[in-house]
C-alpha positions in Angstrom: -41.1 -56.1 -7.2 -43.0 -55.6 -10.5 -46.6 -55.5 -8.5 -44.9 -53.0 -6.2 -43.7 -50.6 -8.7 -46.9 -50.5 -10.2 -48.6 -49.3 -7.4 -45.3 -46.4 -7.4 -46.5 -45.5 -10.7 -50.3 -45.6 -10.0 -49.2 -43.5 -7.1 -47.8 -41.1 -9.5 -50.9 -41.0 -11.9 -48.6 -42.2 -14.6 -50.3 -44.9 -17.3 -46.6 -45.7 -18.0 -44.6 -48.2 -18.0 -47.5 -50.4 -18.5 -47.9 -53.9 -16.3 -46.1 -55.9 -18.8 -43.2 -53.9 -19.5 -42.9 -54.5 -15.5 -42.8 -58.1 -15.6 -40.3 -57.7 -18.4 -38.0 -55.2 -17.3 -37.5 -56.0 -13.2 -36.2 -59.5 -14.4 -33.8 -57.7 -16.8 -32.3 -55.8 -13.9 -32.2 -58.1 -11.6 -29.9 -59.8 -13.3 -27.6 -57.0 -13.7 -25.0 -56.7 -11.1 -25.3 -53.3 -11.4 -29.1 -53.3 -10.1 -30.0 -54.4 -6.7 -33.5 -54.6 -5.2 -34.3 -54.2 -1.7 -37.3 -55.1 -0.5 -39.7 -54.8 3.1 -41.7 -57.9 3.3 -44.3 -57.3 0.5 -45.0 -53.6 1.5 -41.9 -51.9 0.3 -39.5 -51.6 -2.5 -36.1 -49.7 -3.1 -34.2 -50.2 -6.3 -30.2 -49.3 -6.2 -28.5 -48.7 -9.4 -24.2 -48.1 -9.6 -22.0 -46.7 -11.6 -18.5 -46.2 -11.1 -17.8 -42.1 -11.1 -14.9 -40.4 -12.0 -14.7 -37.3 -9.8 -14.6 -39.5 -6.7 -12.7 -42.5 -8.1 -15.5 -44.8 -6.3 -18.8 -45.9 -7.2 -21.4 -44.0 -6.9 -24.9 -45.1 -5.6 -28.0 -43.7 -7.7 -31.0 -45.2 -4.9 -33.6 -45.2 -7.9 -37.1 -46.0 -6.5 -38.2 -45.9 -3.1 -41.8 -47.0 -2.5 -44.2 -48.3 0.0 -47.4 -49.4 0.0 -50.1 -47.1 1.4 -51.2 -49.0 3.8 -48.0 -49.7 5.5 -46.8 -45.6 5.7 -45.6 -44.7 9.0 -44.1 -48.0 10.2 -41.0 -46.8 9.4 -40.5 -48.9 6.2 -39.1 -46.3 4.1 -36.4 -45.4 7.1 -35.4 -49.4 7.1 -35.3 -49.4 2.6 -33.1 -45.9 2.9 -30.8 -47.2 5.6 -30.2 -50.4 4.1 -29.5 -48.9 1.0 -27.4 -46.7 2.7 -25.4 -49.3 4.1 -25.5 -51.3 1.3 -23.9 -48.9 -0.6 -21.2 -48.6 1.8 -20.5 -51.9 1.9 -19.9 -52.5 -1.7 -17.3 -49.4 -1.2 -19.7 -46.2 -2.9 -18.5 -42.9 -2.3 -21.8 -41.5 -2.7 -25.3 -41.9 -3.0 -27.8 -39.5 -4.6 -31.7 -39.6 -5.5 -34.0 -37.6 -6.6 -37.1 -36.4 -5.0 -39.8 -34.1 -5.8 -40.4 -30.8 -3.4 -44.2 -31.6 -3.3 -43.4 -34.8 -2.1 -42.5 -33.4 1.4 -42.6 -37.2 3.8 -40.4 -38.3 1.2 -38.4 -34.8 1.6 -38.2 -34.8 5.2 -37.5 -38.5 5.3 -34.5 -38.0 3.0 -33.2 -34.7 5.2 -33.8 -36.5 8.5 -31.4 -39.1 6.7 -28.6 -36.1 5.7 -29.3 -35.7 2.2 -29.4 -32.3 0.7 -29.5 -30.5 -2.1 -25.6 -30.1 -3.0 -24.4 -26.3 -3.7 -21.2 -26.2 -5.4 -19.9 -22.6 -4.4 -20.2 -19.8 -5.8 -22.0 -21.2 -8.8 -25.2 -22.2 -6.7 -27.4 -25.5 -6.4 -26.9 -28.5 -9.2 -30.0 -29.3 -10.5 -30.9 -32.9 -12.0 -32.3 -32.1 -15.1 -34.3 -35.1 -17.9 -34.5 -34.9 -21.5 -36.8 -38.2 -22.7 -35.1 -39.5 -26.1 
């Protein structure tokens, strides 16, 4: 899983987390029951984080990471990781999953959409926007 989301963050351009802090930190969440790993063979990775929410007296599902290798786009690997998470989630009785994508990354986009996320548009106030502030 670490190897894996190297290559997501190589993929990314990012120098950051660094290989190390990989090998330290997937074991660390793997053993937290709130952390689950899903994984295609050794070409793909999806990391599922909960929570439980208050506005839908459920957990919620945030699915984390989503990666998969190069090499192995187009089998439909990332389809298999989202709809396992999907029913993962369901199964351990979430109310909701969300992610977060970038718009240039349009596969990833599409993938997402063809799976029935959206962006969610509370009305009248407009879209909600996930916003990051590094500490």
């Amino acid at each position: 899983m670490a190897r894996l989301l190297g290559e997501f963050r190589d993929w990314w351009g990012y120098d950051l987390p660094s290989d190390e802090s990989l090998a330290r930190s997937v074991p660390r969440l793997v053993a937290d029951e709130h952390t689950e790993f899903l994984l295609a063979g050794s070409d793909g990775v999806c990391q599922l984080r909960y929570r439980f929410g208050v506005w839908l007296e459920a957990e919620d599902c945030a699915l984390e990471d989503v990666f998969v290798r190069e090499d192995a786009r187009g089998a439909g690997l990332g389809r298999a990781l989202v709809e396992a998470a999907l029913d993962r989630a369901r199964r351990r009785g979430c109310a909701r999953i969300e992610l977060d994508v970038n718009e240039a990354n349009r596969p990833a986009l599409a993938l997402y959409e063809s799976l029935g996320f959206s962006a969610w548009a509370a009305p009248p106030l407009g879209r909600n926007l996930l916003l990051r502030r590094r500490l």
